[in-house]
KOLDRENLO-943850 format. One line per 10 residues: for each residue x, y, z of N, C-alpha, C, O. Coordinates in steps of 0.1 Angstrom, whole numbers, plus 5000, padded with zeros to 4 digits. Layout:
<nodes>
X:Y:Z:X:Y:Z:X:Y:Z:X:Y:Z  ... $
</nodes>
This chain:
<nodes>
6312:9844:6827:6326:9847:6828:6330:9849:6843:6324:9858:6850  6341:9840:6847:6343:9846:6864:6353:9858:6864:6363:9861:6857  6347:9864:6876:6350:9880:6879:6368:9877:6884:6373:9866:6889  6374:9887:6883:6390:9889:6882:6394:9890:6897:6403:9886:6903  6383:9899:6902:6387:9901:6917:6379:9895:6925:6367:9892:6923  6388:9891:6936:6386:9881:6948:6371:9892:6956:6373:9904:6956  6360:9887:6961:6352:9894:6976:6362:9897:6985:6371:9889:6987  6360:9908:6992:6368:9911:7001:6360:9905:7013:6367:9904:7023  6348:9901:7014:6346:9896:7027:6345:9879:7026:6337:9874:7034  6354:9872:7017:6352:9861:7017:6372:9856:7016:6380:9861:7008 $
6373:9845:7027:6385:9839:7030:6390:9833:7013:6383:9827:7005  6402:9837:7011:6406:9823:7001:6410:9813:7007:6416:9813:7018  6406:9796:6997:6410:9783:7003:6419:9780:6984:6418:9785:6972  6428:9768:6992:6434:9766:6974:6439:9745:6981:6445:9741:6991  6433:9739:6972:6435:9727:6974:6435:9721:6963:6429:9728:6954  6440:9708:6958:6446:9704:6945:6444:9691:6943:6438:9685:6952  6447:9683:6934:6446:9667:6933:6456:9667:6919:6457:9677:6911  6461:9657:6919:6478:9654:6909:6473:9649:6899:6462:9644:6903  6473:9646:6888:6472:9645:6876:6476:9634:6873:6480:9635:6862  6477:9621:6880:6478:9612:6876:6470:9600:6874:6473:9588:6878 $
6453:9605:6866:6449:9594:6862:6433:9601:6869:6430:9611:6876  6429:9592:6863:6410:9595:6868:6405:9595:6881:6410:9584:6886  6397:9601:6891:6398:9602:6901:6393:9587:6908:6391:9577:6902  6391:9587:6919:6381:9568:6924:6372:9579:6937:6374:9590:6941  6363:9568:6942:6359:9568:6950:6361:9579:6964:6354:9588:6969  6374:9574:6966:6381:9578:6976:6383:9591:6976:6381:9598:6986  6388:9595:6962:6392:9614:6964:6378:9620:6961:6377:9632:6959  6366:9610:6959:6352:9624:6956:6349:9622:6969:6343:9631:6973  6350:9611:6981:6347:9607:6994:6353:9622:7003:6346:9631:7006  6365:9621:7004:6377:9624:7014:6379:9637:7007:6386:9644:7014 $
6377:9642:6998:6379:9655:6992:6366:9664:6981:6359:9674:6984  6367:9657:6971:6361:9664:6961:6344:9667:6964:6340:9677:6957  6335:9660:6972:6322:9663:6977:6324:9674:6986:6315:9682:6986  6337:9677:6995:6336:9684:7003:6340:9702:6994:6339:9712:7001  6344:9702:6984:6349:9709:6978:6336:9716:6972:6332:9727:6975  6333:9709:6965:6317:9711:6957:6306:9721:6969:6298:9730:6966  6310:9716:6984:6301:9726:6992:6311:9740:6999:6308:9751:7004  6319:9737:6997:6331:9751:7001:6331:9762:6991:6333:9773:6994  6330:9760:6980:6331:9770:6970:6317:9778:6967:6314:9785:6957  6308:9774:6978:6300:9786:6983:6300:9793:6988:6290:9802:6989 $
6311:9793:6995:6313:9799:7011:6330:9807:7008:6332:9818:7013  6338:9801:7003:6352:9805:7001:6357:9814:6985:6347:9813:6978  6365:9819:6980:6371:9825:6973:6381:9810:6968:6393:9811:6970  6376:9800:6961:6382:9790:6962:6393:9791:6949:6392:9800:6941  6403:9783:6948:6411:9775:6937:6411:9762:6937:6413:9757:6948  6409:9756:6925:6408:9740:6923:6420:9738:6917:6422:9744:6906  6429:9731:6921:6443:9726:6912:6442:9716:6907:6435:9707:6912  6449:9714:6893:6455:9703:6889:6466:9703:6889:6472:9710:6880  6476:9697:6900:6491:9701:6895:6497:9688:6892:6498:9678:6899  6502:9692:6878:6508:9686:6872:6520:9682:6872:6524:9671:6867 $
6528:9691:6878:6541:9693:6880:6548:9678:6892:6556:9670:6891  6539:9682:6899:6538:9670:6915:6539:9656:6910:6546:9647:6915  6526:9653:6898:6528:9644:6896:6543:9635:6889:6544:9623:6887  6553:9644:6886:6566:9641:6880:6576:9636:6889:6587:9632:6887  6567:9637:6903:6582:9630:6915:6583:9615:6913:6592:9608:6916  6568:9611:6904:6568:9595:6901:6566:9592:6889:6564:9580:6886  6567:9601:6882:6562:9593:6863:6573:9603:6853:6571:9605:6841  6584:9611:6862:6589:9617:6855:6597:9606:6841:6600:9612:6831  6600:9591:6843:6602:9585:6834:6592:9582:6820:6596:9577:6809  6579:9585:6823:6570:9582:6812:6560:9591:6817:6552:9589:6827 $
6561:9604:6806:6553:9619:6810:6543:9616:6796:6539:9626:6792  6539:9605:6789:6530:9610:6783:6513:9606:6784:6505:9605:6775  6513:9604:6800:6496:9602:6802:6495:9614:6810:6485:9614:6817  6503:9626:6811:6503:9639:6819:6487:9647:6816:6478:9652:6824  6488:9647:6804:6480:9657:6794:6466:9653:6796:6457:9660:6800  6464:9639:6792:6451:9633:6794:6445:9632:6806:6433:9632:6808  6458:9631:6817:6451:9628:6829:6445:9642:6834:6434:9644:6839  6455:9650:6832:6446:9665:6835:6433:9667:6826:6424:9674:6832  6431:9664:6816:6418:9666:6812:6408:9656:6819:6396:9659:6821  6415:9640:6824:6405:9632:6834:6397:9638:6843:6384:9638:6843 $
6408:9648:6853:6406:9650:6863:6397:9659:6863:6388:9661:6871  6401:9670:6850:6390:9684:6849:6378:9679:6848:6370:9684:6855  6375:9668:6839:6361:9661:6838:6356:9656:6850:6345:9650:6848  6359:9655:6860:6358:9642:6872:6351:9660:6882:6341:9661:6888  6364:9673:6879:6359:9682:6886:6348:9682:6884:6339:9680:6892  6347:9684:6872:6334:9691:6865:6318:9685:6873:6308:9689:6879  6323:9671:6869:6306:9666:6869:6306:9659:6885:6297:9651:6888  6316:9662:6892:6310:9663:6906:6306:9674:6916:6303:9672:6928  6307:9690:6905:6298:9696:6911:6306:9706:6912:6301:9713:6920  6317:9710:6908:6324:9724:6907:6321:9732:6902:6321:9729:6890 $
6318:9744:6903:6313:9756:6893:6327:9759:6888:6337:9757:6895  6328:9764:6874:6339:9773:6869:6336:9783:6871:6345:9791:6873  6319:9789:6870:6319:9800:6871:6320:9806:6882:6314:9817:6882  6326:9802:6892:6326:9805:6908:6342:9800:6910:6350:9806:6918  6345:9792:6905:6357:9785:6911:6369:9781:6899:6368:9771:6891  6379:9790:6900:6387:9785:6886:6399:9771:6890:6407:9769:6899  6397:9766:6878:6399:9754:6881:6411:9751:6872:6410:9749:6860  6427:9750:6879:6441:9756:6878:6446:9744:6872:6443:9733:6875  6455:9747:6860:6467:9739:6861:6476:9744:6865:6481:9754:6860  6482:9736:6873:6496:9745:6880:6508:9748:6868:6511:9760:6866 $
6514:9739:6863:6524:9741:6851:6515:9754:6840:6517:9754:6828  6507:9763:6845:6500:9771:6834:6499:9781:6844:6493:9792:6843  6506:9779:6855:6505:9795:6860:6524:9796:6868:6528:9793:6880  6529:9800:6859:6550:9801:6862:6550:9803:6876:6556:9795:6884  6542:9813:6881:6547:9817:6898:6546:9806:6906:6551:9807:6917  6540:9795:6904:6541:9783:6914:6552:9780:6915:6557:9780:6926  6560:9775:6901:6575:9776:6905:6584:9785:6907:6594:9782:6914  6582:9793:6903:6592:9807:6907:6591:9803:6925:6600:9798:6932  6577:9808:6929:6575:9805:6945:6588:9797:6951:6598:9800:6957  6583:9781:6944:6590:9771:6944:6603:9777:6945:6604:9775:6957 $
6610:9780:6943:6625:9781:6938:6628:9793:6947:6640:9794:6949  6620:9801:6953:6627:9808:6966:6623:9804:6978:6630:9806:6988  6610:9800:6978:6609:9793:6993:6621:9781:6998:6626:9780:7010  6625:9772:6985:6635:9757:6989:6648:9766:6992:6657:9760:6998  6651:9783:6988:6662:9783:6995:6662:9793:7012:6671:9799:7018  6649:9790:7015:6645:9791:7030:6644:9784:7038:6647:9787:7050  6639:9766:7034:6638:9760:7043:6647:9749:7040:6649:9743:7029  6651:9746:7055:6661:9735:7058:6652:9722:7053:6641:9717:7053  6669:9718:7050:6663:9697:7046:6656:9690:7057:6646:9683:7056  6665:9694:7070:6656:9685:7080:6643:9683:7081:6637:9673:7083 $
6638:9697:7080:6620:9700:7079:6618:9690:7069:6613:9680:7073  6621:9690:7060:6617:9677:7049:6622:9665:7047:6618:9661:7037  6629:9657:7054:6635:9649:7059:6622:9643:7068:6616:9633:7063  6619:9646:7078:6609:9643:7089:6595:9642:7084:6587:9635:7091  6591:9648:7070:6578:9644:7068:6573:9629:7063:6577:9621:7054  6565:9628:7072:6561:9613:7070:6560:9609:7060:6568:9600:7059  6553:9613:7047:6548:9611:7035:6563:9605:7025:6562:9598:7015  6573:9611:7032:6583:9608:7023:6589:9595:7027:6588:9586:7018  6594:9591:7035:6600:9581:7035:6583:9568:7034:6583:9556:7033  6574:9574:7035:6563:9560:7027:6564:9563:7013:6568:9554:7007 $
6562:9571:7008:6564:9570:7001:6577:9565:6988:6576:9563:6976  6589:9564:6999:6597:9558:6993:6601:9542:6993:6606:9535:6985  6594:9540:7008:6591:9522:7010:6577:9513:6998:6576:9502:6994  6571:9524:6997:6557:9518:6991:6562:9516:6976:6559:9506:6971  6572:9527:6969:6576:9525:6954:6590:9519:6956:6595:9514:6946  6595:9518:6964:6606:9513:6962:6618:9520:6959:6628:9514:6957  6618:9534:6958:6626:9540:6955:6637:9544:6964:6637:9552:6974  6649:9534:6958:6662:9537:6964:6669:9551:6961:6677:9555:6970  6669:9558:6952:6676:9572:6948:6663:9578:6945:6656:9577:6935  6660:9586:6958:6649:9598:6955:6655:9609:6950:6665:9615:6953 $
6648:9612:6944:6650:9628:6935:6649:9641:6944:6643:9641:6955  6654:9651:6941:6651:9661:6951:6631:9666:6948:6623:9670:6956  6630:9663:6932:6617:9666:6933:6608:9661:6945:6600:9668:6952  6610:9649:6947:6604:9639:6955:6602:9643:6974:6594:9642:6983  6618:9650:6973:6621:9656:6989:6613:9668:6989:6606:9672:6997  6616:9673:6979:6613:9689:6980:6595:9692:6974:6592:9703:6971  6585:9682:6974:6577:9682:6972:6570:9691:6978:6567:9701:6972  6566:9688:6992:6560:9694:7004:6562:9711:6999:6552:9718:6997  6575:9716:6997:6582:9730:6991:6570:9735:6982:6562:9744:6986  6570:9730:6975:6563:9730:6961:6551:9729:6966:6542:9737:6965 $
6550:9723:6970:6526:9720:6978:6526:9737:6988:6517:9745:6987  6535:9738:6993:6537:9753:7001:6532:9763:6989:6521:9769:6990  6542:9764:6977:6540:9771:6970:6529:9776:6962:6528:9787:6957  6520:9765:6962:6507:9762:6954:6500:9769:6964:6493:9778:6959  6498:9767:6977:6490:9770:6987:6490:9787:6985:6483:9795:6979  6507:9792:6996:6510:9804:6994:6509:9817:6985:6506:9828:6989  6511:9812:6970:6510:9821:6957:6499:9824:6956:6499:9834:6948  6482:9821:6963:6473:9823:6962:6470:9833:6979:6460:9840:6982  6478:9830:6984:6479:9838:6999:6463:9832:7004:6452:9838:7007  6467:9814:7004:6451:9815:7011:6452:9815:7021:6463:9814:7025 $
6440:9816:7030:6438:9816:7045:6435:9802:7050:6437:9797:7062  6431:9796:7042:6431:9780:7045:6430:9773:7038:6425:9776:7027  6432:9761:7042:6431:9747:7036:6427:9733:7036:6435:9725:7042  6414:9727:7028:6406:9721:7035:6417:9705:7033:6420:9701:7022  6420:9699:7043:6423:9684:7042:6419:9677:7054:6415:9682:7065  6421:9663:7048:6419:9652:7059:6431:9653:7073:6440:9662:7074  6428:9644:7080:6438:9645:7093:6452:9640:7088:6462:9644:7092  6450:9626:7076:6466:9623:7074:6471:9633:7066:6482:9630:7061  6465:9646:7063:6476:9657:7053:6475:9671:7064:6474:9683:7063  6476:9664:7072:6476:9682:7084:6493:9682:7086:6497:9694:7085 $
6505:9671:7090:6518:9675:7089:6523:9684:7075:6532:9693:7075  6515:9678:7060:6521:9685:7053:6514:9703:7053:6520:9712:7048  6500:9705:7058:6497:9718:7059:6506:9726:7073:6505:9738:7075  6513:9719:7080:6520:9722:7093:6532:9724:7086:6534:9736:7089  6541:9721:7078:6551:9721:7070:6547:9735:7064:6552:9745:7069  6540:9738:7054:6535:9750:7051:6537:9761:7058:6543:9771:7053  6531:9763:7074:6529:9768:7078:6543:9777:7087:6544:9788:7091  6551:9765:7087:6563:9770:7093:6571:9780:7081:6573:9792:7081  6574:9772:7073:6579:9779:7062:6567:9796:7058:6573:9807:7058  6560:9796:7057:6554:9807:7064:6556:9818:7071:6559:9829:7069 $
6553:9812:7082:6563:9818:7094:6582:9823:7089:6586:9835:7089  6589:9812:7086:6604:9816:7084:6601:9832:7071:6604:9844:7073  6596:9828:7061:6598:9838:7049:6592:9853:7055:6597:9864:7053  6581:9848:7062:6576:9864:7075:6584:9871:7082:6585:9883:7084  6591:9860:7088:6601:9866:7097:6612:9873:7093:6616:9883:7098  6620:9863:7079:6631:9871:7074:6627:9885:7064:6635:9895:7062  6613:9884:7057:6610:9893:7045:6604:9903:7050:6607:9914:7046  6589:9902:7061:6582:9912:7064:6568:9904:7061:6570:9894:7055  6555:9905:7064:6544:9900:7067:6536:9903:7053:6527:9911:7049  6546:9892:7045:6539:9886:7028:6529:9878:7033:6521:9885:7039 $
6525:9863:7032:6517:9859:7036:6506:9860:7050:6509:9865:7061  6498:9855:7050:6490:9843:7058:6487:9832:7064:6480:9823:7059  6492:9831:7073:6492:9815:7077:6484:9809:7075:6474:9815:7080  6479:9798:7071:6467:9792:7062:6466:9784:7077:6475:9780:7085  6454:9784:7078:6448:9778:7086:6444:9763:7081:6446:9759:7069  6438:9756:7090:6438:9740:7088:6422:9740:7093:6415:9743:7103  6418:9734:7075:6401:9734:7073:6399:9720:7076:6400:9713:7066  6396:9715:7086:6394:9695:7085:6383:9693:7080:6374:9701:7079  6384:9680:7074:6369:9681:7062:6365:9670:7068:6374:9665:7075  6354:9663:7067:6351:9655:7074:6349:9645:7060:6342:9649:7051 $
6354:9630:7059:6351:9619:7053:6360:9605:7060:6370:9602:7066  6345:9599:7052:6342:9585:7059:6353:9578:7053:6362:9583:7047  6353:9562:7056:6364:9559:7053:6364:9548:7041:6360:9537:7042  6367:9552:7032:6366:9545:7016:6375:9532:7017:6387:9535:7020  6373:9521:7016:6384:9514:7015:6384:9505:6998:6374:9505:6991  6393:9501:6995:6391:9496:6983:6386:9480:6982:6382:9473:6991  6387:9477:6971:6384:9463:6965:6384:9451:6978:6377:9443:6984  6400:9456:6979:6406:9445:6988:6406:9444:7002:6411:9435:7010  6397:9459:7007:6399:9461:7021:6412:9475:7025:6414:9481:7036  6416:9477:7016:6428:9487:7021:6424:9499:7017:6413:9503:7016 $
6433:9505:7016:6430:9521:7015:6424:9523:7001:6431:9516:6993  6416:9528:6994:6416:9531:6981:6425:9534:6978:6431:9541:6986  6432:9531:6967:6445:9539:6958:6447:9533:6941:6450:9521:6938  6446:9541:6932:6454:9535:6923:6463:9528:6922:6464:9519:6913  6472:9531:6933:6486:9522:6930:6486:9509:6936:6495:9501:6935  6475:9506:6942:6470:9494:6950:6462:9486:6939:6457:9475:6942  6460:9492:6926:6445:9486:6916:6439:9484:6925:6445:9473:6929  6428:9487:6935:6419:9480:6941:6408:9492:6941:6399:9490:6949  6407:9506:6931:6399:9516:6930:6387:9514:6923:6390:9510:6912  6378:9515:6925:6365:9523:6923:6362:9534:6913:6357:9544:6918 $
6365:9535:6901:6368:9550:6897:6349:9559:6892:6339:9554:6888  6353:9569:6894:6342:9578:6891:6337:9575:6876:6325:9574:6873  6344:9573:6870:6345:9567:6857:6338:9558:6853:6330:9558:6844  6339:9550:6859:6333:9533:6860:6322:9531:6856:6314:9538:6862  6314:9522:6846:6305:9524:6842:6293:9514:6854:6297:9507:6863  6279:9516:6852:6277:9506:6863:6279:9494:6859:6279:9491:6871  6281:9484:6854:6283:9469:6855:6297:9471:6858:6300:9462:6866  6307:9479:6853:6319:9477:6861:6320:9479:6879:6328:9474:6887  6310:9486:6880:6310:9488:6894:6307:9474:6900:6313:9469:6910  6299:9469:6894:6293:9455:6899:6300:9449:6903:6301:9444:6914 $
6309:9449:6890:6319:9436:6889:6328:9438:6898:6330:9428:6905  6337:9450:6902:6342:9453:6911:6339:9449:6926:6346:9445:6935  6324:9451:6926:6317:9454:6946:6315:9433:6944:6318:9427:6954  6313:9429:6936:6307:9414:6936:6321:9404:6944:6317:9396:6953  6334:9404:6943:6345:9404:6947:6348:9406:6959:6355:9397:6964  6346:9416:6965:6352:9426:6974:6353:9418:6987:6343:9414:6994  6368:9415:6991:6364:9409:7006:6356:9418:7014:6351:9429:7012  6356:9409:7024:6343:9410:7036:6349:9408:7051:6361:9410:7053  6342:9403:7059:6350:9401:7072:6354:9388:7070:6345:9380:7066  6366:9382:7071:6369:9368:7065:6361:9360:7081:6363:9348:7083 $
6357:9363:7087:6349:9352:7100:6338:9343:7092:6333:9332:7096  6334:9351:7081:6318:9350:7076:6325:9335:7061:6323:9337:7049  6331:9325:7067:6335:9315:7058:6323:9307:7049:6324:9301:7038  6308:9309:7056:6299:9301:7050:6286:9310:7055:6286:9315:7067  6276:9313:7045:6263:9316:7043:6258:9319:7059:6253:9329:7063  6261:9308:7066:6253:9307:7079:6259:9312:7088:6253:9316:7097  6279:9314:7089:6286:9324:7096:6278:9339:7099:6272:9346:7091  6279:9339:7113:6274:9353:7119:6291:9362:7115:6302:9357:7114  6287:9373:7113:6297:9384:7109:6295:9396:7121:6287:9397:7129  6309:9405:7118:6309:9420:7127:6307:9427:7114:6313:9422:7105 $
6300:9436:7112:6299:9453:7103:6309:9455:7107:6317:9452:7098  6314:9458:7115:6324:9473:7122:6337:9468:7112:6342:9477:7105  6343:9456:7111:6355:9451:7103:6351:9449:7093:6360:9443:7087  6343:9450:7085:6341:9444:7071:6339:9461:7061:6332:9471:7061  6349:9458:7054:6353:9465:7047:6339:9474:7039:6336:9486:7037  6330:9461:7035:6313:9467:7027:6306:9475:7035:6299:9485:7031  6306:9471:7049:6299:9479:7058:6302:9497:7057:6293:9506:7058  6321:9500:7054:6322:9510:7050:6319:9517:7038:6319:9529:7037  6316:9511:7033:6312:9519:7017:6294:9516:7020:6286:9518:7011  6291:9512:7029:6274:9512:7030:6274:9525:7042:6265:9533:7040 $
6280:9528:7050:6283:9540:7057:6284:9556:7052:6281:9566:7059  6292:9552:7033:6291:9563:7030:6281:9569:7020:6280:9580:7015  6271:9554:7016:6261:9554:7001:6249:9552:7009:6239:9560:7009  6249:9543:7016:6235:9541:7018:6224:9548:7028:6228:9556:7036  6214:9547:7029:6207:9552:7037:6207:9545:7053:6211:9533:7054  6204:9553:7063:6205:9548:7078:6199:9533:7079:6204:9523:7084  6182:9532:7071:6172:9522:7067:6185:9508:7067:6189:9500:7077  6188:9508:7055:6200:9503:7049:6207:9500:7057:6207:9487:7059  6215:9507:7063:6231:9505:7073:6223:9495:7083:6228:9484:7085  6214:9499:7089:6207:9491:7098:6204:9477:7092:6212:9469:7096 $
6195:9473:7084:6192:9460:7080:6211:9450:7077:6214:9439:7079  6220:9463:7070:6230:9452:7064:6238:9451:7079:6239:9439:7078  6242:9454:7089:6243:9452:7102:6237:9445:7108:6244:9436:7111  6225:9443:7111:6217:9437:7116:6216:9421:7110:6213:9411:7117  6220:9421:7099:6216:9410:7088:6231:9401:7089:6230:9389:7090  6243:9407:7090:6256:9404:7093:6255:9398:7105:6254:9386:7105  6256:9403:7115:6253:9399:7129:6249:9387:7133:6255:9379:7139  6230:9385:7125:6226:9374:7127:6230:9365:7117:6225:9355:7121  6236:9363:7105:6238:9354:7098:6226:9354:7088:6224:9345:7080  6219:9365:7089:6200:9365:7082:6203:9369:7068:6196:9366:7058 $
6212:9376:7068:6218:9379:7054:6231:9373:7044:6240:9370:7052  6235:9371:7032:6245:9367:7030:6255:9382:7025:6252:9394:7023  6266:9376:7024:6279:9387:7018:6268:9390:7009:6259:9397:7013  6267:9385:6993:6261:9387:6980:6250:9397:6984:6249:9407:6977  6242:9396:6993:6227:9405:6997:6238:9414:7001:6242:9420:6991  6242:9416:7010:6245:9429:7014:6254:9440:7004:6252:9452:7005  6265:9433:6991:6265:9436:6982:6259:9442:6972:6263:9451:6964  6247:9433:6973:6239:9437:6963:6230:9450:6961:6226:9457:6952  6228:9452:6977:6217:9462:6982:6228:9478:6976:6227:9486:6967  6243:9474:6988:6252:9485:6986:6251:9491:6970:6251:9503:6966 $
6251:9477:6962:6250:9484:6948:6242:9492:6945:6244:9503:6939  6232:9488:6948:6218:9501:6941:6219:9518:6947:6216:9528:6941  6222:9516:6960:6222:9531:6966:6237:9536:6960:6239:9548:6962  6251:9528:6952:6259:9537:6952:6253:9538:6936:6254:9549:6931  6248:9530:6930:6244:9538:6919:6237:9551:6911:6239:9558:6901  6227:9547:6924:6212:9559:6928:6227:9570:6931:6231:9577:6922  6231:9570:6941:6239:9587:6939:6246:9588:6933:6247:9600:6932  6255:9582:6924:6264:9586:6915:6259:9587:6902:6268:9589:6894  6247:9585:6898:6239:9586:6888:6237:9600:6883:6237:9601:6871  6235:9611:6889:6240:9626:6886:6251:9629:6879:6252:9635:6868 $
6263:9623:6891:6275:9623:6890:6283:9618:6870:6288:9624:6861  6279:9602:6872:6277:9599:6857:6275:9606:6847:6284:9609:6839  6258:9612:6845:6252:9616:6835:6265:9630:6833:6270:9632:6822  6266:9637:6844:6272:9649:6837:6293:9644:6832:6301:9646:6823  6292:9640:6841:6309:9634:6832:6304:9625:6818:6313:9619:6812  6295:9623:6813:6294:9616:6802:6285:9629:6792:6284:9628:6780  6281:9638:6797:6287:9652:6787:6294:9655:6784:6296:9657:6773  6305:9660:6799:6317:9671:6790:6323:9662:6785:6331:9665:6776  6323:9646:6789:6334:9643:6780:6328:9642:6760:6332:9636:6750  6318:9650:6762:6314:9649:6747:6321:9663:6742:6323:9667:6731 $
6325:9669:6755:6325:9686:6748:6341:9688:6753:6342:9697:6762  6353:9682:6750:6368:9682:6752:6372:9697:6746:6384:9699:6749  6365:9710:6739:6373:9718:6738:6366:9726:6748:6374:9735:6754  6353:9726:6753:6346:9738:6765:6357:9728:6782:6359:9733:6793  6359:9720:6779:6366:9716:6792:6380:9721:6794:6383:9725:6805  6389:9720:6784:6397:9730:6779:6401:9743:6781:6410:9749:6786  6388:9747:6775:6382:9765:6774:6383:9769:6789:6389:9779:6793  6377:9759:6796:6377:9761:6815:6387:9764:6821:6389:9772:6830  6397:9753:6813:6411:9753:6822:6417:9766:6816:6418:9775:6824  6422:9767:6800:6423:9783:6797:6421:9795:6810:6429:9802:6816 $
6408:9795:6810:6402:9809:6816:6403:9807:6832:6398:9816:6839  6407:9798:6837:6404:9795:6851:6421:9794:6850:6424:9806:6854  6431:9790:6848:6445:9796:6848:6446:9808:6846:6454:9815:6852  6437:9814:6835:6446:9828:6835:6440:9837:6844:6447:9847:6847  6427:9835:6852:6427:9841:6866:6434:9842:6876:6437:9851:6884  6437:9827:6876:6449:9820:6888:6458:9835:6888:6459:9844:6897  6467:9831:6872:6478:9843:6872:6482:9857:6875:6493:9863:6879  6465:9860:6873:6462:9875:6875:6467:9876:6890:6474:9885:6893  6463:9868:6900:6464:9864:6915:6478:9861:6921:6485:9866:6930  6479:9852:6913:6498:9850:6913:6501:9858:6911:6502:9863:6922 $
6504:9865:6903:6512:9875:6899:6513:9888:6906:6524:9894:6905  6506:9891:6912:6501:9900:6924:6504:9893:6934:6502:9901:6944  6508:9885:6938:6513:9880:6951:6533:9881:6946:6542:9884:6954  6533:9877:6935:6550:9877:6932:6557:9889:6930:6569:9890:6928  6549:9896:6931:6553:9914:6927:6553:9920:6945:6559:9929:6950  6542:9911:6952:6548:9914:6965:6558:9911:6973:6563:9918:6982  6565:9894:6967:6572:9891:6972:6583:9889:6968:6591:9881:6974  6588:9898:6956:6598:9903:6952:6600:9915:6960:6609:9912:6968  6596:9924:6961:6592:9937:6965:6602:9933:6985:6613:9935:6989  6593:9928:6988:6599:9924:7000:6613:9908:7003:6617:9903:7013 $
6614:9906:6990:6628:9905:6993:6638:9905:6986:6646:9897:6981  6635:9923:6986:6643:9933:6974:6651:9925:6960:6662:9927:6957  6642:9917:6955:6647:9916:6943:6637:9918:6930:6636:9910:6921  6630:9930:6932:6624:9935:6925:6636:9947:6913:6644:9956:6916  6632:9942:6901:6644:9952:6894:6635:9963:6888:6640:9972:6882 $
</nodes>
């Protein structure tokens, strides 16, 4: 059973992933490995927020449910303790919105206006009438952070404007209320660079993902495809590693042994695409083979995964709730 109260000599961190759909590659790369070694060291929260995910599927909410149980399973068997680390649904603990709904009338639109994330995000979907959900996101990612009063927050370098965004708003509610929070500090995590199928960024919304899910012959079939450096037109073309999209996913699976021959092999033309594919296959199998075996339990055990989220929200609350009684308190609308 995890304990109600936080160590006093250990920092809180609170970081999250959206509920839309099973995790890939990319977010156990760039996040969730790094997570798995922080919650030895931190007073951690794992989110699922659910809520976030509605600035894009609020027209068709009913893979919400499932996908949070995906992602709990994806937590699970990549190495999260529950019993160390409660592992949140945001729509299961009220004060995230509540937060929500006094911080948006602290901070100005411009601040949210200027964050990058939004106007790509509105070129990438196309969305001509954004929602305020959509603007006011960032608000809401504040609030998730905040309600836990963490001290920091582990992300990559492309999510440090939105931890900067936080941080201001921060600052304004300190200044006008009295010294409620913490300014969360910025935890950079270090990961390599995952690219997908096609060479681009990993993403679901790209289909070109990798998912944790994946069984091995799907992986196969996936990595067997996968452009390469387009220089390498025929068998006997010499190739660059440094551009070729496999070289990165051999960067993040394989051993140095490995990186060296598929380089070296590229270079001189001594190797083909298919070999260097081939090899990559076996070392991402060899480590995600752990990874597998335990997501192919809980998903045998859907009410103890459940049970998790239960007991790992209603800690959350206990925490929240003690943060919203302070920050009522200090801006006297405590009745």
């Amino acid at each position: 059973m995890m304990s109600d109260t936080t160590p006093a000599n250990r920092e809180v961190i609170y970081s999250a992933m959206q509920a839309t759909g099973k995790l890939h590659l990319g977010n156990y790369e760039g996040a969730l490995r790094n997570w798995v070694r922080l919650q030895h060291d931190y007073e951690f929260y794992a989110g699922i927020v659910d809520l976030h995910s509605l600035t894009t599927t609020f027209d068709d909410t009913s893979s919400i449910v499932p996908n949070v149980r995906d992602v709990a399973i994806d937590y699970l068997a990549a190495g999260i303790d529950p019993e160390i680390t409660p592992i949140v649904v945001q729509s299961w603990v009220p004060a995230h919105s509540e937060l929500h709904v006094l911080l948006s009338m602290i901070t100005p639109i411009g601040w949210l206006e200027r964050v990058p994330t939004y106007k790509e995000k509105r070129e990438q979907l196309h969305i001509s009438n954004p929602s305020y959900g959509l603007l006011g996101y960032p608000v809401l990612m504040a609030a998730d952070i905040m309600v836990y009063r963490a001290n920091a927050v582990p992300v990559g370098r492309d999510q440090v404007p939105h931890l900067e965004l936080t941080r201001e708003i921060v600052r304004r509610f300190n200044n006008f209320y009295g010294p409620v929070f913490p300014e969360p500090k910025t935890l950079l995590t270090e990961a390599k660079r995952i690219p997908g199928t096609d060479g681009r960024k990993m993403s679901k919304s790209y289909g070109n993902a990798i998912y944790l899910k994946d069984e091995p012959e799907t992986l196969r079939q996936k990595l067997r495809p996968m452009l390469t450096d387009p220089a390498r037109q025929r068998r006997t073309d010499a190739g660059n590693p440094e551009i070729c999209p496999v070289f990165d996913l051999h960067k993040a699976f394989s051993t140095q042994e490995t990186q060296d021959w598929a380089a070296a092999g590229c270079r001189s033309a001594g190797i083909g695409c298919l070999d260097c594919k081939g090899k990559l296959t076996e070392h991402m199998l060899e480590r995600l083979a752990p990874l597998h075996a335990r997501r192919s339990d809980w998903e045998k055990r859907p009410g103890d995964v459940w049970q998790i989220l239960v007991e790992g929200s209603r800690r959350a609350r206990l925490t929240a709730q003690a943060t919203m009684d302070e920050v009522r308190g200090a801006m006297k609308i405590r009745y």
